[in-house]
C-alpha angles and dihedrals in degrees: 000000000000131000132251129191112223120196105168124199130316127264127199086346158320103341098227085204101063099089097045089057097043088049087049087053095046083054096046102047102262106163098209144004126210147210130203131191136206115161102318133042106036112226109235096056093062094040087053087052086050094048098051091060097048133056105194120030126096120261117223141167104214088194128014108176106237088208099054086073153010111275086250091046086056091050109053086046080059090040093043101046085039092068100041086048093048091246097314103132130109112198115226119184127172129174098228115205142286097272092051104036086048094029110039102023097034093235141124118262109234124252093221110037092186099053082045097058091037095069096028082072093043097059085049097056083040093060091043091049092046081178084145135339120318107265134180141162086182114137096235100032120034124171117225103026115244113165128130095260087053132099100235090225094105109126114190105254137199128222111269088204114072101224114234088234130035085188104046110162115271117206129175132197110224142177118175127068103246086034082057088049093051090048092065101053087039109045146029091242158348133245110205125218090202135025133177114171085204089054098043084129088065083075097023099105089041096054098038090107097047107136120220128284088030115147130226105183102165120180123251124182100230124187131162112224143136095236102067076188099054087039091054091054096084089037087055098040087053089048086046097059093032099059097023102034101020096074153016110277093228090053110023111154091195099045097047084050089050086058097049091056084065093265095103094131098044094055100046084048091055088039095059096049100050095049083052083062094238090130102170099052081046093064089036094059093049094110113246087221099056086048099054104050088056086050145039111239131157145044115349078254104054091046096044084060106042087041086070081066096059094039099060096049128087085268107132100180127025103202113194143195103211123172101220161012096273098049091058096044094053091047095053089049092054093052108047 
């Protein structure tokens, strides 16, 4: 199993502390480092700034936003950041749900997010191939366009950039089961929202027909303290925004995976009270138990054994957010 950093996206502002960390992984054999984007800080900008002060680790997006560009806007960004790295990206997508991709991008969500996300890859294989023009009948992305509204004058068009690599990782975030299916006949691999290595049948059924080689590289929060408690609190504040914040209530696509890990009454519960604007009770009533089996938290003791968990499941790539120098440093003692 091999470790990720995972940095997420920004908040108020630059986090002064990202490339320290990212330098401290690359020292410390990290195989990969990885952005993330809301609606703010947008993931392959980072990544690039990242790239640019370091010479070895992998480069992902976990996650790019599909609905923040066209599929061959996403690619030449991947293209683009492959060659000035020496080969070094891993492509992460991920559909997001109906409040941002309306709210925050201005777009429709589809009505079929499979067939979206579908051709929204293929147009992508199709740009790093660049074995002929980019063509699609697809409903969502067409290539070239041909709606009413349209000038007819679109002509299919091949990159004039030759892309370092025809076969550049392809990772999706996904949720729901036939969403996690597709992904592996789609895709080279899947980043998990949520993993618990006690839980790994939740996902079974979805991942029989993943081929070899795929790769699972879910995101943990790992720290090493001495308060589990006081460890769990940022692990709970995240699950907090993302089941009660990150969605409708009536359509909330982490909240509804939350339930089926046998946790259904405690995040509606969360959700509830977050949408009712009573935050604090919202994070309070995320179940310690539910956030520490999705993290490592805790004394070096205490991870080094429940990293044996993660280690002897079907997980590739543990990707971490870690808060610091030491945690990393242990971890990647533990799993050498």
């Amino acid at each position: 199993m091999r470790l990720g950093l995972a940095l997420g996206y920004w908040g108020r502002g630059p986090d002064p502390r990202h490339l320290e960390l990212a330098r401290a992984a690359e020292r410390l054999g990290y195989d990969s480092v990885w952005t993330a984007e809301a609606w703010g800080s947008d993931a392959f900008t980072a990544l690039t700034w990242i790239a640019a002060h370091t010479t070895r680790i992998k480069l992902g997006t976990g996650i790019a936003q599909m609905a923040a560009r066209t599929p061959t806007a996403t690619a030449m960004h991947a293209l683009t950041l492959d060659h000035l790295s020496g080969g070094r990206v891993l492509l992460g997508l991920g559909l997001s749900g109906p409040q941002v991709v309306e709210g925050w991008y201005g777009r429709p969500f589809p009505r079929s997010p499979l067939t979206a996300t579908r051709e929204y890859v293929d147009v992508i294989r199709q740009v790093l191939r660049r074995e002929g023009p980019v063509e699609s009948d697809g409903a969502f992305h067409p290539h070239p366009y041909r709606g009413a509204d349209g000038t007819g004058l679109g002509k299919p068009l091949k990159p004039i950039t030759h892309p370092l690599r025809a076969g550049l990782p392809l990772l999706l975030g996904a949720e729901g089961p036939k969403n996690i299916a597709q992904t592996t006949r789609i895709a080279d691999g899947w980043l998990p929202l949520y993993w618990s290595p006690t839980r790994t049948d939740v996902y079974q059924a979805s991942l029989s027909a993943a081929p070899d080689g795929f790769l699972i590289a879910p995101m943990a929060r790992a720290v090493v303290c001495d308060d589990i408690a006081e460890g769990l609190l940022p692990v709970k504040a995240m699950l907090g925004f993302y089941i009660g914040g990150m969605g409708h209530a009536a359509r909330n696509f982490h909240a509804d995976l939350m339930a089926r890990m046998g946790f259904e009454q405690e995040a509606r519960r969360v959700q509830q009270l977050f949408l009712e604007g009573r935050r604090q009770e919202a994070v309070q009533a995320v179940p310690d138990a539910f956030a520490d089996e999705i993290s490592l938290v805790g004394p070096r003791e205490r991870i080094a054994e429940r990293l044996e968990l993660w280690r002897s499941g079907p997980v590739t790539d543990l990707l971490v957010t870690a808060p610091d120098p030491d945690t990393l440093r242990v971890l990647a003692e533990l799993n050498s």
